[in-house]
Structures are given as structure tokens and as C-alpha cells.
N, CA, C and O atoms as a Maestro MAE file, in Angstrom:
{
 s_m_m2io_version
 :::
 2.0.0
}

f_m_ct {
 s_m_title
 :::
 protein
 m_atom[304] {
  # First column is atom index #
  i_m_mmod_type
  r_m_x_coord
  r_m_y_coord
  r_m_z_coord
  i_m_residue_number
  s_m_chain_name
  s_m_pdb_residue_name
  s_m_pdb_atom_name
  i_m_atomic_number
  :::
  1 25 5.796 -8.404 23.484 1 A "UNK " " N  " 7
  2 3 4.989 -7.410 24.144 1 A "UNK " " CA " 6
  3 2 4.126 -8.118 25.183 1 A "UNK " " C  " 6
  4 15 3.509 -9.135 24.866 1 A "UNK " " O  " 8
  5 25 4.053 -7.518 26.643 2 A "UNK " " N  " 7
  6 3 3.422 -8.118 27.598 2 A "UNK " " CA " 6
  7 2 1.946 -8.252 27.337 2 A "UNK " " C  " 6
  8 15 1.475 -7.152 27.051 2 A "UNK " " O  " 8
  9 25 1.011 -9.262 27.336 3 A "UNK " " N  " 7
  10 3 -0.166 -8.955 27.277 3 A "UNK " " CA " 6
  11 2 -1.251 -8.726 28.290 3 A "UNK " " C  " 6
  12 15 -1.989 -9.582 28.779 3 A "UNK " " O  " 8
  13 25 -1.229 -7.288 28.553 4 A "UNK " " N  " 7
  14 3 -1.793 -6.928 30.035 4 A "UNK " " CA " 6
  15 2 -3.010 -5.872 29.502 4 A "UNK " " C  " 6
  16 15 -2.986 -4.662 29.278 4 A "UNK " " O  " 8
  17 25 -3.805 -6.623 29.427 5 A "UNK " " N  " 7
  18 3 -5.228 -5.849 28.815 5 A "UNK " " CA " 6
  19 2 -5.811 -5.640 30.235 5 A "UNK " " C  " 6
  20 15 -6.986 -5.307 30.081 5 A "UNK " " O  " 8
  21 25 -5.529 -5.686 31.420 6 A "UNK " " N  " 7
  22 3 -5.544 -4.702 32.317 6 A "UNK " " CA " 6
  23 2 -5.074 -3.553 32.759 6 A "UNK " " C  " 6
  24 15 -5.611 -2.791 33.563 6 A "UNK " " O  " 8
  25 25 -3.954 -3.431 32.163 7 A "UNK " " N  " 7
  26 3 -3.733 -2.293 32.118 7 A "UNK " " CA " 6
  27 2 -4.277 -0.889 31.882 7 A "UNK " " C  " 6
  28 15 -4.390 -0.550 30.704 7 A "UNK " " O  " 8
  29 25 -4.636 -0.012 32.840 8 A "UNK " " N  " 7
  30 3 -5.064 1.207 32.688 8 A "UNK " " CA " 6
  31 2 -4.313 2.689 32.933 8 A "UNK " " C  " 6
  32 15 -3.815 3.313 33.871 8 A "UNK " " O  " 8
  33 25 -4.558 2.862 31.431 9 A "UNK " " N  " 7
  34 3 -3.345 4.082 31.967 9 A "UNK " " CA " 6
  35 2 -3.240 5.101 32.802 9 A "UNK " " C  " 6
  36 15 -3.854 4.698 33.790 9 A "UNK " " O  " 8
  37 25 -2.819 6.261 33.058 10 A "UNK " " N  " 7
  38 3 -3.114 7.476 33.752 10 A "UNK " " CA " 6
  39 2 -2.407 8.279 33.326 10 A "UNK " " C  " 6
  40 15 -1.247 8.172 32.928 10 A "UNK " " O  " 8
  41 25 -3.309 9.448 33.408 11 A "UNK " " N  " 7
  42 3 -3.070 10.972 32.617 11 A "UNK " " CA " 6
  43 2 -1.606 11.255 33.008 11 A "UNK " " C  " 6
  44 15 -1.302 11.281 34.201 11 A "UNK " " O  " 8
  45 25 -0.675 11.472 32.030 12 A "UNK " " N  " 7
  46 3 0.685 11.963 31.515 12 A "UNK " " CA " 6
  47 2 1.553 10.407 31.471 12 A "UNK " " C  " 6
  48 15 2.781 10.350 31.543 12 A "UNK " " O  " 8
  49 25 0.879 9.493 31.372 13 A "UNK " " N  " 7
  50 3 1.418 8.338 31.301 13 A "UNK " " CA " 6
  51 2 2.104 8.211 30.025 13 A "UNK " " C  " 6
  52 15 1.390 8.413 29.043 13 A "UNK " " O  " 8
  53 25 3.436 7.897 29.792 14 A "UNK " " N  " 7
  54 3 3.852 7.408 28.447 14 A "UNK " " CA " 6
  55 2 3.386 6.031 27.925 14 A "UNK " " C  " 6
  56 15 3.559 5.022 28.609 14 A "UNK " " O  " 8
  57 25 2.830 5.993 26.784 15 A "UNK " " N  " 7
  58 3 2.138 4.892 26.113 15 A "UNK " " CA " 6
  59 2 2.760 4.811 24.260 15 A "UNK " " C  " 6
  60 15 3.318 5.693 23.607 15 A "UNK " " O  " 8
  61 25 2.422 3.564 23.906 16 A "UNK " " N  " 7
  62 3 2.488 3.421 22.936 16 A "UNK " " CA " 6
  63 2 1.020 2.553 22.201 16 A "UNK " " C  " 6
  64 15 0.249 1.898 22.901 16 A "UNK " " O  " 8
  65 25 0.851 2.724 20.631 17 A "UNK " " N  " 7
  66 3 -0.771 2.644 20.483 17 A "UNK " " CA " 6
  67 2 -0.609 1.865 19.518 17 A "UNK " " C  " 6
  68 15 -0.154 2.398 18.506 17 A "UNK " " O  " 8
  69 25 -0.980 -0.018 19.433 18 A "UNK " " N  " 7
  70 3 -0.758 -0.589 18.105 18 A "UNK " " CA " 6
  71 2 -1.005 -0.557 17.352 18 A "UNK " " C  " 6
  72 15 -2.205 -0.424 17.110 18 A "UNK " " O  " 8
  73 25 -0.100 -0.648 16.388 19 A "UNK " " N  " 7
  74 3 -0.941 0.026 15.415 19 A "UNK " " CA " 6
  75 2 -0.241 0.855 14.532 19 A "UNK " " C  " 6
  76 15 -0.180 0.692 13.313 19 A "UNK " " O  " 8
  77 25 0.313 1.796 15.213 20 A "UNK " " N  " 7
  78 3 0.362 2.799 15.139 20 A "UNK " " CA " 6
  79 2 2.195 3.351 14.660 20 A "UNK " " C  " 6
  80 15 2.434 4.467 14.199 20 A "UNK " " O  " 8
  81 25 3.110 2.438 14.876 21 A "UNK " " N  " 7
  82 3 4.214 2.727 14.702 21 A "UNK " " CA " 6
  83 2 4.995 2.730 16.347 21 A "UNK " " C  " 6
  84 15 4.505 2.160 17.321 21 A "UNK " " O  " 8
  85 25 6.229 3.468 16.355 22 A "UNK " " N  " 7
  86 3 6.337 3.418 17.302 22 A "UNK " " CA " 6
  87 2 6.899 5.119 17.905 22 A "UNK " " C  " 6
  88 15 7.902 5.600 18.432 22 A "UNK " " O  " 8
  89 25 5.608 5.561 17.454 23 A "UNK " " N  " 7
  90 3 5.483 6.503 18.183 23 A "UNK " " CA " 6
  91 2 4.717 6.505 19.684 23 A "UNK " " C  " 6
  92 15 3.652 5.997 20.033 23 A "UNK " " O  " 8
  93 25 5.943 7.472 20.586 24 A "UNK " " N  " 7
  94 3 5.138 7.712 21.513 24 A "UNK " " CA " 6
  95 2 4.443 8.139 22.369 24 A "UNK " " C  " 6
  96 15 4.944 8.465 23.445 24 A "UNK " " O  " 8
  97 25 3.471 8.224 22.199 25 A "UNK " " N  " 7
  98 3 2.423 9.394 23.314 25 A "UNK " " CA " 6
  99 2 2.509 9.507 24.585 25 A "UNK " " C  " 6
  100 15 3.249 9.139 25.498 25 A "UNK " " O  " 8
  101 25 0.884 10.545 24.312 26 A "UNK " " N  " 7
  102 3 1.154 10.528 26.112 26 A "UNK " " CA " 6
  103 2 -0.372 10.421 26.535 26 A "UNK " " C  " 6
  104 15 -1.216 11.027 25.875 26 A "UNK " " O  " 8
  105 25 -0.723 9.667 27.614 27 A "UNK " " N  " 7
  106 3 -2.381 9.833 28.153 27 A "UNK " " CA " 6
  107 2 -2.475 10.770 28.261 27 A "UNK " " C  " 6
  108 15 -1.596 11.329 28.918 27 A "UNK " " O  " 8
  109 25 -3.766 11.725 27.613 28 A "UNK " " N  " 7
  110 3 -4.462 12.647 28.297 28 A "UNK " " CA " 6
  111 2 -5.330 12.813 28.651 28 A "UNK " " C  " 6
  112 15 -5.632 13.713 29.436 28 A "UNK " " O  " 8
  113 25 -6.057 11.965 28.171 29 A "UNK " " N  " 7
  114 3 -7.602 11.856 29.010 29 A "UNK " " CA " 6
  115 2 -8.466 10.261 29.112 29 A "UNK " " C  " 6
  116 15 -9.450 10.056 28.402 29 A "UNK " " O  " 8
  117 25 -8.052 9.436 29.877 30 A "UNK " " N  " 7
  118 3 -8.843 7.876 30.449 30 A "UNK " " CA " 6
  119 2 -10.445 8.300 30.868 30 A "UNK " " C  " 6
  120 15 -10.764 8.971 31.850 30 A "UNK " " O  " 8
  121 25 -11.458 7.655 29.737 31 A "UNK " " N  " 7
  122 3 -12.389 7.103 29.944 31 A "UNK " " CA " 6
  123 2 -12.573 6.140 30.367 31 A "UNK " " C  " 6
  124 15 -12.621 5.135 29.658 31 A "UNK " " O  " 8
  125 25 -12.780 6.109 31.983 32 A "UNK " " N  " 7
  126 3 -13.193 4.141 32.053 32 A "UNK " " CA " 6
  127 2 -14.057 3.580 31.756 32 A "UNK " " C  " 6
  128 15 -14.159 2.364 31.590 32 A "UNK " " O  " 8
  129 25 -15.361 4.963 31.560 33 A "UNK " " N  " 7
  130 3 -16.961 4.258 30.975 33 A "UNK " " CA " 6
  131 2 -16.981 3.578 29.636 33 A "UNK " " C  " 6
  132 15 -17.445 2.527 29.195 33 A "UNK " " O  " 8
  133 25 -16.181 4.762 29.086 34 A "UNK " " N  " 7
  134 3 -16.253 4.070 27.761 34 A "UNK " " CA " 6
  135 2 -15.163 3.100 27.256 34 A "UNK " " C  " 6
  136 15 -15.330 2.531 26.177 34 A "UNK " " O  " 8
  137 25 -13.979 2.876 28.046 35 A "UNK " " N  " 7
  138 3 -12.545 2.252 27.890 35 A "UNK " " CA " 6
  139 2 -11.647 3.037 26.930 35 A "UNK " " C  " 6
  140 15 -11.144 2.374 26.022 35 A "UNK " " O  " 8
  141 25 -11.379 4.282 26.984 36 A "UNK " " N  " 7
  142 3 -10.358 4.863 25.774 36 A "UNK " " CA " 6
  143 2 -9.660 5.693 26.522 36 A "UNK " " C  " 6
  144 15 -9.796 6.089 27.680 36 A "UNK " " O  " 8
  145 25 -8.559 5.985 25.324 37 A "UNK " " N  " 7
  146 3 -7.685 7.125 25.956 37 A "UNK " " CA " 6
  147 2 -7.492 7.654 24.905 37 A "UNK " " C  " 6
  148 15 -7.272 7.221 23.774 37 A "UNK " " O  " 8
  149 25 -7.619 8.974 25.479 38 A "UNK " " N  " 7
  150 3 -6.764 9.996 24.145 38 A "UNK " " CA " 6
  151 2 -5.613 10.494 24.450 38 A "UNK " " C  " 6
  152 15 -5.207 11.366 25.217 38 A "UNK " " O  " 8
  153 25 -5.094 9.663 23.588 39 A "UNK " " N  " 7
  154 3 -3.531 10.508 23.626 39 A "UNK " " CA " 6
  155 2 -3.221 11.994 22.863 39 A "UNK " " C  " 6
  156 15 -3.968 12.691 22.177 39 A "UNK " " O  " 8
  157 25 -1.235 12.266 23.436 40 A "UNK " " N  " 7
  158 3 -1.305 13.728 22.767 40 A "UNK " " CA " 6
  159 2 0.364 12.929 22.464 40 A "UNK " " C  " 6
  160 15 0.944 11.985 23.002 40 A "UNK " " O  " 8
  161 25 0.750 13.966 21.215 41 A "UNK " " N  " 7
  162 3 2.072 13.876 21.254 41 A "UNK " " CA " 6
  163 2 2.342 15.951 21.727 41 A "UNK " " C  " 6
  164 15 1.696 16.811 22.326 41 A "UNK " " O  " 8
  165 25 3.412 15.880 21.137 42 A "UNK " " N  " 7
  166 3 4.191 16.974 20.776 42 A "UNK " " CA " 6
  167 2 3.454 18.043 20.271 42 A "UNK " " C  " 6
  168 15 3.307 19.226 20.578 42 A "UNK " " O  " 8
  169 25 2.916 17.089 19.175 43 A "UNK " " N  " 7
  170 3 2.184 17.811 17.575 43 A "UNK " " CA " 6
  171 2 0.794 18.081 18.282 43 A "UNK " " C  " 6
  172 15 0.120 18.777 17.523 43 A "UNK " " O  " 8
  173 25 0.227 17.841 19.256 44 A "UNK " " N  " 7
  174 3 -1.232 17.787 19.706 44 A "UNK " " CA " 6
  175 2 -2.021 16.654 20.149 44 A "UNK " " C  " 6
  176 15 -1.678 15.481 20.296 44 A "UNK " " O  " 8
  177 25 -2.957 17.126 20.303 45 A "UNK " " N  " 7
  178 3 -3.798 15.459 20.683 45 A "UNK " " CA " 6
  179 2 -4.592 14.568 19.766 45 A "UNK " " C  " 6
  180 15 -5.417 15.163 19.074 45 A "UNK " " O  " 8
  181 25 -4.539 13.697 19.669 46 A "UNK " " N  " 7
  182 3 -5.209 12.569 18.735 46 A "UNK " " CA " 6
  183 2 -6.699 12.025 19.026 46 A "UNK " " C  " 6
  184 15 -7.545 12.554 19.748 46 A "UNK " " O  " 8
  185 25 -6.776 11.169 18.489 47 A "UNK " " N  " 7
  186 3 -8.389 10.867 18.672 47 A "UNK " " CA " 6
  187 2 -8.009 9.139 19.848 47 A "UNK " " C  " 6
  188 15 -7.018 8.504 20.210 47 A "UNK " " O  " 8
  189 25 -9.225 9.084 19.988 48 A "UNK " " N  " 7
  190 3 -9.582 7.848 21.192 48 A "UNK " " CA " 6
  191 2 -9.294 6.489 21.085 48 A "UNK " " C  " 6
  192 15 -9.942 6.109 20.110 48 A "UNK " " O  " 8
  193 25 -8.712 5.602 21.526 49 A "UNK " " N  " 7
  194 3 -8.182 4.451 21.179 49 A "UNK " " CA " 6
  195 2 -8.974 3.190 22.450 49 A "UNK " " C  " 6
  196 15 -9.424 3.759 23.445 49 A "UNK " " O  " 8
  197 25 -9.086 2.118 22.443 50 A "UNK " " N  " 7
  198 3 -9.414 1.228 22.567 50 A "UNK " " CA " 6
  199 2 -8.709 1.005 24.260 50 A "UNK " " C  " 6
  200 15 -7.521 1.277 24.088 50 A "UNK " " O  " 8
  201 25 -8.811 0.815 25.052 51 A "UNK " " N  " 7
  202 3 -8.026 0.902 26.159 51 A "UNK " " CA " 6
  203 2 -6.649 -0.730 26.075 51 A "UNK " " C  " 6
  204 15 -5.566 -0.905 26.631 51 A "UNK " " O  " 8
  205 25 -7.386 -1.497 25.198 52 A "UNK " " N  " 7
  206 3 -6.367 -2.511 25.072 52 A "UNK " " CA " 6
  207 2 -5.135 -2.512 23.747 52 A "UNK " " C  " 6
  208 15 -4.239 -3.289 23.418 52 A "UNK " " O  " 8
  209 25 -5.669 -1.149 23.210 53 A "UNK " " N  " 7
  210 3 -4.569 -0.973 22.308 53 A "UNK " " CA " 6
  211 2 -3.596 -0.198 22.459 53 A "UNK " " C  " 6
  212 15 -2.664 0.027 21.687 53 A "UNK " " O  " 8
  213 25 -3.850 0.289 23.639 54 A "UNK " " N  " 7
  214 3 -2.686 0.885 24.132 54 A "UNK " " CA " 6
  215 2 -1.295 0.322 25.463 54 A "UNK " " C  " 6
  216 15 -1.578 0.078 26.636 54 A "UNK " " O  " 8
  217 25 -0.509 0.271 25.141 55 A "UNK " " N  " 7
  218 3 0.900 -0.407 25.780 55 A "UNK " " CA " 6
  219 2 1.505 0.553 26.534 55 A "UNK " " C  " 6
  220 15 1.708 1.731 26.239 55 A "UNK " " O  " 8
  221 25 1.831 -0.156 27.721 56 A "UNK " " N  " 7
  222 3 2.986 0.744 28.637 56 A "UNK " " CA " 6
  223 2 3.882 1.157 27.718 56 A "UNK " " C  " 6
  224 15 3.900 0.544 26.651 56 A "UNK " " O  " 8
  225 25 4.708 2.148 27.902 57 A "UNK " " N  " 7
  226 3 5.977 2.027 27.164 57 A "UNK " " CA " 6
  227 2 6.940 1.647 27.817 57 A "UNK " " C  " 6
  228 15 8.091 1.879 27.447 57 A "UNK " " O  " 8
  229 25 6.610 0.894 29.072 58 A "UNK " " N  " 7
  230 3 7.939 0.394 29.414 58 A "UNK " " CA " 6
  231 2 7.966 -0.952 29.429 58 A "UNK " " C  " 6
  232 15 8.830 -1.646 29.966 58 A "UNK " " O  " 8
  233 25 6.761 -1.416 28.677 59 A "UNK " " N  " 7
  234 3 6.402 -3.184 28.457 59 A "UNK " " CA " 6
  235 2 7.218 -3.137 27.116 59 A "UNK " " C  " 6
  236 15 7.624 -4.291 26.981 59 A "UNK " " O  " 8
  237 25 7.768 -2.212 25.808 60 A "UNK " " N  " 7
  238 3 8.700 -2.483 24.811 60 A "UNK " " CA " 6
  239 2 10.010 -2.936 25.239 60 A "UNK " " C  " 6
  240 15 10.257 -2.173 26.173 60 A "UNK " " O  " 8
  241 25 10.720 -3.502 25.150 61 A "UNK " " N  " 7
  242 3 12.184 -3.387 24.727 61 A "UNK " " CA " 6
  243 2 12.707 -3.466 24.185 61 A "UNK " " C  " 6
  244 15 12.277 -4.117 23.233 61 A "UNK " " O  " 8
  245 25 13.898 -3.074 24.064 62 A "UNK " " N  " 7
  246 3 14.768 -2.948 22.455 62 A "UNK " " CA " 6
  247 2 14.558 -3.706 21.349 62 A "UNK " " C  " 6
  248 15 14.503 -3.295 20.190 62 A "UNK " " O  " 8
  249 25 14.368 -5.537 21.978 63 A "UNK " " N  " 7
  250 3 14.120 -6.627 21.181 63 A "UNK " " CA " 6
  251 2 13.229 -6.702 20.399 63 A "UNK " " C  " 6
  252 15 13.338 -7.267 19.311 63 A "UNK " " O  " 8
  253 25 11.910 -5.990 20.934 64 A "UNK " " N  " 7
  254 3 10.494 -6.115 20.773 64 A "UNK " " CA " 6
  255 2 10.085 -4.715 19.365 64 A "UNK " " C  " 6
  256 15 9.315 -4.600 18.411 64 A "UNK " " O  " 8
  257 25 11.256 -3.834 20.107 65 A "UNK " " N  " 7
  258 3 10.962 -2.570 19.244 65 A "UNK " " CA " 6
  259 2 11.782 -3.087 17.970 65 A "UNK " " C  " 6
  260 15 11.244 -2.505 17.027 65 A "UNK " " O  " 8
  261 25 12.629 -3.745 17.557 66 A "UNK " " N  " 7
  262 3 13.508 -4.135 16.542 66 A "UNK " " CA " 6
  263 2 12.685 -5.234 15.286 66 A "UNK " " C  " 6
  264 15 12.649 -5.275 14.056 66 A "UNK " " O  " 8
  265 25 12.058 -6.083 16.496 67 A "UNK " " N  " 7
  266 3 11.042 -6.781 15.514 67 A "UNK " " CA " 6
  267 2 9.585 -6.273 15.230 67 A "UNK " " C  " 6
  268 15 8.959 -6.584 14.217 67 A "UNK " " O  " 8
  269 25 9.347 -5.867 15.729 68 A "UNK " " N  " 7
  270 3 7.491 -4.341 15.743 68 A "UNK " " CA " 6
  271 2 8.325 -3.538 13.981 68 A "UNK " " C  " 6
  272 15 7.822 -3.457 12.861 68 A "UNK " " O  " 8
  273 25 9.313 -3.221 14.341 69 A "UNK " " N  " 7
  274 3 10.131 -2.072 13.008 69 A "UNK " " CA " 6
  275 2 9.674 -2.872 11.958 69 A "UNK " " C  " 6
  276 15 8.859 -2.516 11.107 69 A "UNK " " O  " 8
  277 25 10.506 -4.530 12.081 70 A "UNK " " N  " 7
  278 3 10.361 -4.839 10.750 70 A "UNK " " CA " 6
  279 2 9.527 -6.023 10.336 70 A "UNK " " C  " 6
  280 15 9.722 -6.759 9.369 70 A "UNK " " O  " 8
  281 25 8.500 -6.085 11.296 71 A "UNK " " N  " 7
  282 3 7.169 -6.665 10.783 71 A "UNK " " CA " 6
  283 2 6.130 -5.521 9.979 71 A "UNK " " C  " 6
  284 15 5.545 -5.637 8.902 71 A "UNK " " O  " 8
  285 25 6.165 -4.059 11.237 72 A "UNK " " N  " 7
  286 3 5.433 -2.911 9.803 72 A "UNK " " CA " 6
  287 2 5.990 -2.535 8.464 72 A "UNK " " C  " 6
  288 15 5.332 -1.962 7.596 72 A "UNK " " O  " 8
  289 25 7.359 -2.928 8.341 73 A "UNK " " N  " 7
  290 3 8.366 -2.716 7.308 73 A "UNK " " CA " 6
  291 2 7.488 -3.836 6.353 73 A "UNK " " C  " 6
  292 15 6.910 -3.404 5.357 73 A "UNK " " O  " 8
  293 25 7.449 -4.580 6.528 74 A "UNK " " N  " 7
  294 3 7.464 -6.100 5.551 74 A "UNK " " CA " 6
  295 2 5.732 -5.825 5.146 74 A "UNK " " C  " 6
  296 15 5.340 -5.732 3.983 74 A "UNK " " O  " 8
  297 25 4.806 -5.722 6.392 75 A "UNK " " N  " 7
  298 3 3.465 -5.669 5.940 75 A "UNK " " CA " 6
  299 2 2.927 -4.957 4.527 75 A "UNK " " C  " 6
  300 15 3.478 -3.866 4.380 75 A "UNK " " O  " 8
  301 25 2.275 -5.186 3.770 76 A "UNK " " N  " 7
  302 3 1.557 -4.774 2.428 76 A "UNK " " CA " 6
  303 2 0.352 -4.367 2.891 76 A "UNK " " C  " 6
  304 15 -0.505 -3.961 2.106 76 A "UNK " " O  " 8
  :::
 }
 m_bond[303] {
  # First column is bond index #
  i_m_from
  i_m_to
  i_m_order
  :::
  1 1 2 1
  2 2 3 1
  3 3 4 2
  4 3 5 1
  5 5 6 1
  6 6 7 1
  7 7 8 2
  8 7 9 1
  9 9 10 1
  10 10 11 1
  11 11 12 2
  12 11 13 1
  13 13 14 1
  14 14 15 1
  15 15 16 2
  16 15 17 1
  17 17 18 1
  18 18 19 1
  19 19 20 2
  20 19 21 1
  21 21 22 1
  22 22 23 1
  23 23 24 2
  24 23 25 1
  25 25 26 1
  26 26 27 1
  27 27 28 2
  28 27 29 1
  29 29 30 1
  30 30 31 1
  31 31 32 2
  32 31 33 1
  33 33 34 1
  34 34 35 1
  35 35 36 2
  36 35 37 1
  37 37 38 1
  38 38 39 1
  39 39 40 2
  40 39 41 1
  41 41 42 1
  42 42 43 1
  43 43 44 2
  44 43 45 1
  45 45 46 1
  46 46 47 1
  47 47 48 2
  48 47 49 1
  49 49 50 1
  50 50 51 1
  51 51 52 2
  52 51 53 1
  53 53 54 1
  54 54 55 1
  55 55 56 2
  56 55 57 1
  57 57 58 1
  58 58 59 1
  59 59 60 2
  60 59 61 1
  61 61 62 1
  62 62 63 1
  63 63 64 2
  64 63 65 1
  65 65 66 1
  66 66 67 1
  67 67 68 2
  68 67 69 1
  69 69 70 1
  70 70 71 1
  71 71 72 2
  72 71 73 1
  73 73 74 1
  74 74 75 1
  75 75 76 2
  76 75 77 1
  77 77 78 1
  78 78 79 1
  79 79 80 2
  80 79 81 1
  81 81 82 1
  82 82 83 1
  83 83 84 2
  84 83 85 1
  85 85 86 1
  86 86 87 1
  87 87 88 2
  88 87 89 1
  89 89 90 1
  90 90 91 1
  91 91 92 2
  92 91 93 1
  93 93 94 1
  94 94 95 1
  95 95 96 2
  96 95 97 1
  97 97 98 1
  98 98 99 1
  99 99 100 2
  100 99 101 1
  101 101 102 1
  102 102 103 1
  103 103 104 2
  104 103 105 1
  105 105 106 1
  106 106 107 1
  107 107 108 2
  108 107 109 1
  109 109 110 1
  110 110 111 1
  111 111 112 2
  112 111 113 1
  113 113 114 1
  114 114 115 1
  115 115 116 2
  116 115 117 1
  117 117 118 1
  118 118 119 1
  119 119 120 2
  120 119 121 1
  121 121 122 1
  122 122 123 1
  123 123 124 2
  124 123 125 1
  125 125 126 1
  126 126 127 1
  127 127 128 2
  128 127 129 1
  129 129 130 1
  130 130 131 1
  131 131 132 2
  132 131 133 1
  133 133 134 1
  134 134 135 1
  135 135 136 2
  136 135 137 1
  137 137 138 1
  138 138 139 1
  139 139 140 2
  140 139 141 1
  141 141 142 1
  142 142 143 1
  143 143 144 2
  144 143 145 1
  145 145 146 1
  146 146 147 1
  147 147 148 2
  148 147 149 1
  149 149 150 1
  150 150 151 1
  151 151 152 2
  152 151 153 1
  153 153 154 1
  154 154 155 1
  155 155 156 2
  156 155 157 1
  157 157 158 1
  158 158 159 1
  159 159 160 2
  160 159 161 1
  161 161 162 1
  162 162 163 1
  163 163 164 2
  164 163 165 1
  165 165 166 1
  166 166 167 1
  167 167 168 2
  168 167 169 1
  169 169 170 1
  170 170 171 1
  171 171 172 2
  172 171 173 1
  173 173 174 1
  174 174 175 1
  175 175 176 2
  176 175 177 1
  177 177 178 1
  178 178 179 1
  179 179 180 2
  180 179 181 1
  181 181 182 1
  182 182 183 1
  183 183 184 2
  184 183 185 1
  185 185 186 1
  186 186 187 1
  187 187 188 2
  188 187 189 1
  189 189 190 1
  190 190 191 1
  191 191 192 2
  192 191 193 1
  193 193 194 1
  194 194 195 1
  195 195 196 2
  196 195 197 1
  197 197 198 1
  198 198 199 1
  199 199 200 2
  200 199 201 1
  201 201 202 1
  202 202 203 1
  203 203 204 2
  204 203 205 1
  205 205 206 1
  206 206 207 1
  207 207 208 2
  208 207 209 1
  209 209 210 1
  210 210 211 1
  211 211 212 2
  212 211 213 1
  213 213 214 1
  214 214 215 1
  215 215 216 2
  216 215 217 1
  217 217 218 1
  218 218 219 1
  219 219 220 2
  220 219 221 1
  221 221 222 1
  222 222 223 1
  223 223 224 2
  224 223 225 1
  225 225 226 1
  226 226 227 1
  227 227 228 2
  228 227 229 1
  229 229 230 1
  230 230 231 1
  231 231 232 2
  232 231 233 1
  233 233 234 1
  234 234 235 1
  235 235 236 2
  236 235 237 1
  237 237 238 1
  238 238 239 1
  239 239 240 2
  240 239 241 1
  241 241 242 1
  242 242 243 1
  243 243 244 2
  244 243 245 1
  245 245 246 1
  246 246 247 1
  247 247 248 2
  248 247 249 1
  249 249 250 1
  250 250 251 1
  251 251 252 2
  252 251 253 1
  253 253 254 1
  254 254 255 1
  255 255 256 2
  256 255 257 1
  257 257 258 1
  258 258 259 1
  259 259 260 2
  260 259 261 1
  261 261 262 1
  262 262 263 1
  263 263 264 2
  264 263 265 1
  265 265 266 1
  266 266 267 1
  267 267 268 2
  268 267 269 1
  269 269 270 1
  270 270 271 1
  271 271 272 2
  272 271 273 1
  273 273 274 1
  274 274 275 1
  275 275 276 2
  276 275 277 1
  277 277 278 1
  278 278 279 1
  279 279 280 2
  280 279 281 1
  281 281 282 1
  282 282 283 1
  283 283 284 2
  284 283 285 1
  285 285 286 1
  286 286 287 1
  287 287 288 2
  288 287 289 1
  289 289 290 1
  290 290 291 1
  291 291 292 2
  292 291 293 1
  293 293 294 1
  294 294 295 1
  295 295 296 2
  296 295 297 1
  297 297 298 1
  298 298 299 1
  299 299 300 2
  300 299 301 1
  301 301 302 1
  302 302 303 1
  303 303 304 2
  :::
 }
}
């Protein structure tokens, strides 16, 4: 995973949130004062995340998504 803690997203941006699985959202609302974003899926919108915990989704790739699976797999 790229580490670009500059990264700032923008509203309808596809993102992914660590953490979190690999589900993936969508920006809906960038605070820059405070650094968060709230994402939404499908199901609705979620609560506020950290602006560095959130990932492009086009910084995953297959490789990255294969080993992310089964490092949360293995974690206790």
C-alpha cells in the first residue's frame, strides 16, 4: 500500500478505510479543519475517519488486496 498521507480525498471519491476490511466507500464529506472524511457505502453513511486512514482505492492491487485478506484472516 502506497504511503501517501497526503493524500486528500474528494467528495464521491472511491476510498478504502484501514482498518476496516476491504470494503469500499465513498467520500462524502472532507473536513480539512479537522482532517476527516465521512464516508458512505450503499448501506448509508458512516462516522469520521482520520484523513490518513483512508486509501485511494486505486493505490490497492490485487497483490496487496490478497495479502490485507489474509493478514485480517490470521489476526486474533
Amino acid at each position: 500500500m502506497a504511503k501517501d498521507d497526503k493524500y486528500i480525498p474528494k467528495i464521491n471519491d472511491p476510498v478504502f478505510v484501514k482498518g476496516k476490511g476491504l470494503i469500499r466507500y465513498v467520500a462524502a464529506v472532507v473536513d480539512t479543519k479537522r482532517k476527516t472524511v465521512d464516508v458512505r457505502t450503499v448501506l448509508g453513511c458512516h462516522r469520521s475517519y482520520p484523513r490518513r486512514a483512508v486509501v485511494r482505492a486505486s493505490d490497492l492491487d490485487e497483490s496487496q488486496n490478497a495479502v490485507r485478506v489474509v493478514r485480517e484472516a490470521t489476526e486474533d
